[in-house]
N, C-alpha and C positions, 0 to 999 in steps of 0.2 A: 210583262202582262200584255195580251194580244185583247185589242178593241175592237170590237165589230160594229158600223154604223148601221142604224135602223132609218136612218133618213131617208134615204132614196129606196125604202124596200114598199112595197104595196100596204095599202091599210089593214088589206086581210091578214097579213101575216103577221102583223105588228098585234090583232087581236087574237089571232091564232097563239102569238107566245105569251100574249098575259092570260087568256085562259088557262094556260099550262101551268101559269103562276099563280093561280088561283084567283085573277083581276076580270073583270069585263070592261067590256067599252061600248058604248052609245054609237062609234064612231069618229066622236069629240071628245069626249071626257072618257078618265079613268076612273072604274069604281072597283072597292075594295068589295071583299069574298062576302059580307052582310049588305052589302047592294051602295055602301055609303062612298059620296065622291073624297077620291083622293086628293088631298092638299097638299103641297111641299110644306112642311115645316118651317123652311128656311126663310123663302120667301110669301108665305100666307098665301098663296094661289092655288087655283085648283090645275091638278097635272092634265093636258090635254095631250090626245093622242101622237097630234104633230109635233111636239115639242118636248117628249117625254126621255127620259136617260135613263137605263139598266144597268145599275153597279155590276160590275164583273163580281161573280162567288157571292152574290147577293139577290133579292128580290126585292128589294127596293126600287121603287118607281119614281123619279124625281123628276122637277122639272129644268129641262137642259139650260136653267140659265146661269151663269158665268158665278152670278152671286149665292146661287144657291148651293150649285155646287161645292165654291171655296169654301162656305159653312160646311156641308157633308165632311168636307176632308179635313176641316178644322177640328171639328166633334169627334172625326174616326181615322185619324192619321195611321196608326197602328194597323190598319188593316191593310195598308200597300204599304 
């Protein structure tokens, strides 16, 4: 599976792909397709733009922390 980082790419492009996914952005925050702010599940925070992770084959919007993530892979091993 090939990863592409969002990190070092400009903010407009970063809201450029989540409108494509249906997401907006403030800038800061991510909001889902009914205008409501994105939470990670995992970790109860709200996904901010700078800090935000795109499961490959998914649109899932998470936030890039270490804990949050090992939850995602915990819950959905089966998918890689």
């Amino acid at each position: 599976m090939e990863m592409l980082s969002l990190k070092n790419e400009p903010i407009e492009l970063r809201v450029a792909i989540l409108k494509k996914m249906g997401y907006s952005s403030d800038g800061t925050f991510i909001f889902d397709s009914n205008g409501k702010m994105v939470v990670d599940p995992y970790v109860d925070e709200a996904v901010r733009i700078d800090n935000m992770v795109i499961l490959h084959g998914s649109e899932i919007v998470l936030d890039s922390n270490p804990l949050s993530l090992a939850g995602y892979f915990e819950d959905h091993g089966e998918v890689f």
